[in-house]
C-alpha positions as CSV (number, residue, x, y, z in Angstrom):
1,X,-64.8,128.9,-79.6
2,X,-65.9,128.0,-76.0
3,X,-68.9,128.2,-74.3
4,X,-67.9,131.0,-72.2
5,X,-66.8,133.0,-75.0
6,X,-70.3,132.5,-76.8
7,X,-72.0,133.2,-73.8
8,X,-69.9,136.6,-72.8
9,X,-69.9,138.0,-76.7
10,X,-73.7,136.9,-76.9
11,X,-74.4,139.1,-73.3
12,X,-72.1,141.9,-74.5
13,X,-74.3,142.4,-77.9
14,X,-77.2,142.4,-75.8
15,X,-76.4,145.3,-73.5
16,X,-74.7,146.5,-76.3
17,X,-75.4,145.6,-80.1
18,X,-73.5,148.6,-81.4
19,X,-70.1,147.5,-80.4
20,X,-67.5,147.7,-83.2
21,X,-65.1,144.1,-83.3
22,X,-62.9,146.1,-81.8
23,X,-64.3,147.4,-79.4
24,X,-66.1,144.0,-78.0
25,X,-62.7,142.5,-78.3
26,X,-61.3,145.5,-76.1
27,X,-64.5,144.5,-73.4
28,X,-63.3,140.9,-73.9
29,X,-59.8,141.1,-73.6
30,X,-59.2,138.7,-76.7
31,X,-57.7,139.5,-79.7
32,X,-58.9,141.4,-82.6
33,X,-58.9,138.3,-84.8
34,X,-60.3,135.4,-81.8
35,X,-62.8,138.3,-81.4
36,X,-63.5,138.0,-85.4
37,X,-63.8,134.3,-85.3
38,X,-66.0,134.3,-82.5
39,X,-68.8,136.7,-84.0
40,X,-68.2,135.2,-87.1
41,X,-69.1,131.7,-86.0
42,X,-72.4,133.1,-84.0
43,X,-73.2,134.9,-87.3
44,X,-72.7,131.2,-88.9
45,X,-74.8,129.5,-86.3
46,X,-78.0,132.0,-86.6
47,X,-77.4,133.4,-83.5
48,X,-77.0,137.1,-84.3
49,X,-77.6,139.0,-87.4
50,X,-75.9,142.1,-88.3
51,X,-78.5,145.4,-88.9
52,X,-77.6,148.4,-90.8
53,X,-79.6,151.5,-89.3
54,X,-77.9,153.8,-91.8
55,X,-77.6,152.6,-95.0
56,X,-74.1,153.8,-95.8
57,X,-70.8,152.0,-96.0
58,X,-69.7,153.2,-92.4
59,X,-69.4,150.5,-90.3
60,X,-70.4,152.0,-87.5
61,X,-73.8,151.8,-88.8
62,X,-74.2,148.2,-87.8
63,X,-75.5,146.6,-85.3
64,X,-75.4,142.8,-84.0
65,X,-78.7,141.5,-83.1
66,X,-79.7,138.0,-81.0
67,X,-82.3,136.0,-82.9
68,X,-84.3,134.2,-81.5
69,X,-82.1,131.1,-81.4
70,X,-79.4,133.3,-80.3
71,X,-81.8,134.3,-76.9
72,X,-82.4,130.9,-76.2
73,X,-78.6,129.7,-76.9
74,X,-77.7,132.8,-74.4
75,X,-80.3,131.4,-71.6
76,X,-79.2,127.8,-72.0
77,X,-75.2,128.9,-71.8
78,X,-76.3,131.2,-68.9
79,X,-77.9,128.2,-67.3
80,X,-75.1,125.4,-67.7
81,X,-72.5,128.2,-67.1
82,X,-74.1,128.8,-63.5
83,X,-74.1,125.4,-62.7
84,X,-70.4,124.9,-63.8
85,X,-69.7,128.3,-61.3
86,X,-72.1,126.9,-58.7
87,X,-70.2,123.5,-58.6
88,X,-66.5,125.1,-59.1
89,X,-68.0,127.8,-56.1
90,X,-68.7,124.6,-53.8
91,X,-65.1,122.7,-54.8
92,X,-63.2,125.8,-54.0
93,X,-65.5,126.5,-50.9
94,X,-64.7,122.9,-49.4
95,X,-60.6,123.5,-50.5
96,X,-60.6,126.5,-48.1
97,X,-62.6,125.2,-45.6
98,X,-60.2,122.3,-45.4
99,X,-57.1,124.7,-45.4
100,X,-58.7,126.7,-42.9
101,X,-58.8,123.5,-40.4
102,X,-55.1,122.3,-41.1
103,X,-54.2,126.6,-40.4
104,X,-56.5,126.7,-37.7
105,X,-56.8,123.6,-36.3
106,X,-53.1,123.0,-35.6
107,X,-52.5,126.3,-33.3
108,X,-56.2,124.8,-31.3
């Protein structure tokens, strides 16, 4: 599982902690099963917890928590992924301004 992915399921059961696997892998646009894995593996690394409000068997009567480790994981990914965006924002920004100058510059 990739950072992003952490970091966009981790954001997603934030807003949302309710979501069903399907319908977070619907809001991701991954797979039922990738979608699985994913949760699974926060589960695994203490990140969320699962809370059932109604004690029955229906599944929608769970909910995925952060922990506390799992708020700190989500600023930390937050953090690093906004550098990588920050730093892939300034390559792309200096790739168009240099495209713009050979447009540009040639009809000068």
């Amino acid at each position: 599982m990739t950072n992003e992915h952490s970091l966009k399921v981790l954001r997603l059961l934030q807003d949302q902690p309710h979501l069903s696997q399907r319908e977070l892998a619907r809001a991701l646009g991954l797979s039922l099963g990738k979608t699985h894995y994913c949760v699974r593996a926060l589960l695994d690394k203490g990140l969320i917890k699962m809370h059932n409000f109604k004690q029955s068997d229906n599944k929608r009567g769970y909910a995925y928590l952060l922990t506390p480790a799992g708020l700190r994981a989500k600023a930390e990914l937050t953090r690093a992924f906004l550098l990588y965006k920050q730093k892939e924002y300034e390559a792309l920004k200096h790739e168009i301004d240099e495209l713009h100058r050979e447009v540009y510059g040639a009809q000068t």
